[in-house]
Structures are given as structure tokens and as C-alpha cells.
C-alpha positions in Angstrom: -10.3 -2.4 -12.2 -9.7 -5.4 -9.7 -6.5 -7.7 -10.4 -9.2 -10.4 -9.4 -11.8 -9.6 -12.5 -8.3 -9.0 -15.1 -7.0 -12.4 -14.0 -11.1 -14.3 -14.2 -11.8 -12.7 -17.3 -8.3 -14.2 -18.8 -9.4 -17.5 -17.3 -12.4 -17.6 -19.0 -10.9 -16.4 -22.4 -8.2 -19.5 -21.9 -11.1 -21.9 -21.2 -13.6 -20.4 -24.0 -10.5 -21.6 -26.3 -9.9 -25.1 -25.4 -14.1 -25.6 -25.6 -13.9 -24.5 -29.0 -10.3 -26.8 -29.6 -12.4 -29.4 -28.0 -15.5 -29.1 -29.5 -13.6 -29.3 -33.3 -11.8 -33.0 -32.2 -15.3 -33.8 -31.1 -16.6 -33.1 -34.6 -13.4 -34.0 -36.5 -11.7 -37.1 -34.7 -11.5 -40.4 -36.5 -11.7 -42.7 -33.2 -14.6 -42.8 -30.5 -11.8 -42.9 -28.0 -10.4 -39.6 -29.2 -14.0 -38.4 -29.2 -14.3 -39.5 -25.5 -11.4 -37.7 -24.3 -12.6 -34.6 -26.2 -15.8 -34.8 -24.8 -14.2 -35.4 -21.0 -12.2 -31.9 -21.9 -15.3 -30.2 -23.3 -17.4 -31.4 -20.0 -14.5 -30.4 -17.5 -14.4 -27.3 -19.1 -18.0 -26.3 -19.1 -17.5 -27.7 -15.1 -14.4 -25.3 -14.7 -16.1 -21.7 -16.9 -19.2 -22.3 -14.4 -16.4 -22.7 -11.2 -14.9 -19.2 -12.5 -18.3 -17.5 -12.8 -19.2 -18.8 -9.5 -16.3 -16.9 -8.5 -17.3 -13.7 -9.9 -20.8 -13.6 -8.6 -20.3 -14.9 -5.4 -23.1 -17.6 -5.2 -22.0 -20.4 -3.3 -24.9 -22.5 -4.0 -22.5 -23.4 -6.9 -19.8 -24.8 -5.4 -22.4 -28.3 -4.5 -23.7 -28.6 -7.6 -19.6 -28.2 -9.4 -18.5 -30.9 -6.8 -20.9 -33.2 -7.5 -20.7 -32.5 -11.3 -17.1 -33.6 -11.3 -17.2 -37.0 -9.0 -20.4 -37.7 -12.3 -17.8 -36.9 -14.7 -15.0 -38.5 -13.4 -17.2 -41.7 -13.5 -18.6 -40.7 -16.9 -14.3 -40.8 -17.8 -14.0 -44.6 -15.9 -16.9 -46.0 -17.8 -15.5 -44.7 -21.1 -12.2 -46.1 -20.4 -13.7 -49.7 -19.6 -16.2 -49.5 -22.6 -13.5 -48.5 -25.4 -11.1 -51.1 -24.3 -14.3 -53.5 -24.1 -14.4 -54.7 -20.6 -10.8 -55.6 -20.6 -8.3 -54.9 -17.5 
């Protein structure tokens, strides 16, 4: 078996975890702020699990879609930091 498949399938296993981490603060957090952040992690990790199987397939048709996925949620994570501290600087 190739080192590269060994060390992908671990990734996804470590990522597969934190989703499901994740996705219970989602559920079980008291704040929207803690929510937010949970969410972020779930998002980035959806972003990062479809970055590893674009690995293992080869389809580089990915790689566009992944990069423009992160600049949306990297905005999605500014507009949730100016909307849970309410505009403020």
C-alpha cells in the first residue's frame, strides 16, 4: 500500500473527528459566538476533507472551487466577528 494513501486516509480519520467535535459545540454551546466559531471549524473542515479527496483522486478542477471556498469563508469568519461584537471596532 502507498505511504501517500496510509498518511490521506489518517488525515481524513483526524478531520472526520474534529467535524463530529465540532458539530456537538454547534448543537451544545450556550453562546452564538461559540456557535460561530464551531461552525467556522465545521465549514474549514468540510473545505480541508474535500482538499484531501482532491488529493486522492487527482481532479484538479477542485483546487478552484477549494480556493474560492476559503477567501467566502474567511469573510463568512469577518462578518461574524463584526456582527457578535455589534458593529464595534
Amino acid at each position: 500500500m502507498n505511504i501517500f494513501l496510509v498518511i490521506n486516509a489518517i488525515a481524513i480519520a483526524m478531520i472526520a473527528l474534529s467535524l463530529i467535535i465540532a458539530g456537538s459545540q454547534v448543537y451544545l454551546s450556550p453562546t452564538p459566538a461559540g456557535r460561530a466559531g464551531a461552525a467556522e471549524l465545521v465549514f474549514f473542515g468540510f473545505v480541508g476533507s474535500a482538499t484531501l479527496a482532491c488529493l486522492q483522486f487527482g481532479i484538479e478542477a477542485i483546487f478552484d472551487i477549494i480556493l474560492i471556498a476559503t477567501v467566502v469563508g474567511f469573510l463568512a469568519t469577518v462578518s461574524l466577528a463584526r456582527l457578535i461584537q455589534r458593529g464595534t471596532r
